[in-house]
C-alpha angles and dihedrals in degrees: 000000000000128000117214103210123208140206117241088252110101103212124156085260106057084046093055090047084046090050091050102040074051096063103033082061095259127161102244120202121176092192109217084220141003095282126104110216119229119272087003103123125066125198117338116009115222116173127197122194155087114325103263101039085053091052088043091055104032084059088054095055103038102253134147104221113209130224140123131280133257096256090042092101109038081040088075128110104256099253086073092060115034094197141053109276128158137176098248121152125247096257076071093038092057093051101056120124106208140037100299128162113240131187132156114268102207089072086244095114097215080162143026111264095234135144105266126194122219082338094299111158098009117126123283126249098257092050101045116016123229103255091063119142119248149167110229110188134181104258104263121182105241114210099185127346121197138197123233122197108203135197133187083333109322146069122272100174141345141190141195113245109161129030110181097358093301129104116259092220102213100327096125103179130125125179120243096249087043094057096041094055085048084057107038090048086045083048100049090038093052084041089070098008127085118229148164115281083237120034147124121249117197109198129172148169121265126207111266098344105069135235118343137175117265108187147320113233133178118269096220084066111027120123109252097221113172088330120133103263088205092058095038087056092062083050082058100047094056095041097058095060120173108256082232091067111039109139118217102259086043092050092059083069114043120110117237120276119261136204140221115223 
């Protein structure tokens, strides 16, 4: 039986996967730190939370935690993308001139992914060094972007989470044509891209140029949204994999071990 194990942090997330571990007979542990008690987890160990508890802990027990790397999305043919878009670093960032989107690169959110203008509002030098990773795209106009939760190379659920560029607070639907279009661009990416066995694909419809590919994030930290919890939770299981048996094409994706101290 697996145990789903959660960060101290209470968010409506962590609730709804507890919900559903709950009801498909897990083990379910909300750690008060970022230490696993001895003898506390029983069977598989998936582990659901922000980036750096899930590495904490995934160290601790053991486990190989999968997720792209940082040159996966810029690494994309251009009809995935639909826009200019490059890996750079925030000292870069800071110094552009013009509107431009920029988001850290290495999935631990140490800023909001927002569009800045001439480096206004990005993090100061004491608090991100220069040297920080980060995506910097050409603005685009989002109509609609939707989450994709993907396991072992297609898509087990999805949801809407931003329509022109707001949050759709809690309002889940897609249209049929719209569904259809998240799925078929997912399908025909995961068809010539390589990607986890377990992951999160964000993909979205641009003004005037058609659907695109957002982001990729790791399954073990992704916002729910209107997704189904019982089939994310099947996304979870396969992307928390013991080090012992990584398998060779696995092993191409798991993030490197860390330590507590």
């Amino acid at each position: 039986m697996p145990t789903l194990i959660l960060s101290p942090r209470f968010t409506d997330d962590s609730v709804l996967m507890r919900g559903a571990a709950v009801r498909a007979g897990w083990q379910v542990l909300r750690l008060s730190g970022w230490r696993v008690p001895p003898d506390m987890v029983a069977g598989p160990a998936v582990i659901y939370g922000e980036m750096l508890f899930a590495e904490a802990v995934a160290g601790q027990l053991g486990l190989a935690l999968l997720d792209v790397a940082e040159d996966w999305l810029p690494g994309l043919a251009p009809r995935f993308l639909r826009r200019e878009l490059r890996v750079s670093t925030l000292a870069a960032a800071r110094a552009h001139l013009g509107p431009v989107f920029v988001k850290p690169a290495d999935g631990r959110k140490g800023f909001a992914g927002q569009l800045y203008r001439a480096g206004a509002g990005l993090p100061s030098h004491d608090a991100c060094p220069d040297d920080t990773p980060v995506y910097m795209a050409e603005p685009v106009t989002w109509q609609v972007e939707v989450r994709c939760f993907v396991l072992d190379g297609r898509v087990l659920t999805c949801s809407p989470y931003l329509r022109e560029g707001s949050y759709t607070n809690g309002d889940w639907s897609l249209t049929v044509e719209e569904r259809s279009a998240a799925e078929t661009c997912v399908e025909q990416l995961l068809a010539v891209a390589p990607t986890p066995p377990a992951v999160v694909i964000d993909v979205g419809l641009i003004e005037g140029r058609g659907w695109a590919v957002v982001e990729a994030n790791s399954a073990f930290g992704a916002g729910v949204y209107g997704c189904d919890p019982e089939r994310v939770l099947e996304v979870l299981a396969r992307a928390c994999v013991p080090r012992h048996e990584l398998g060779e094409s696995e092993a191409t994706w798991a993030l490197p071990p860390v330590r507590l101290e």
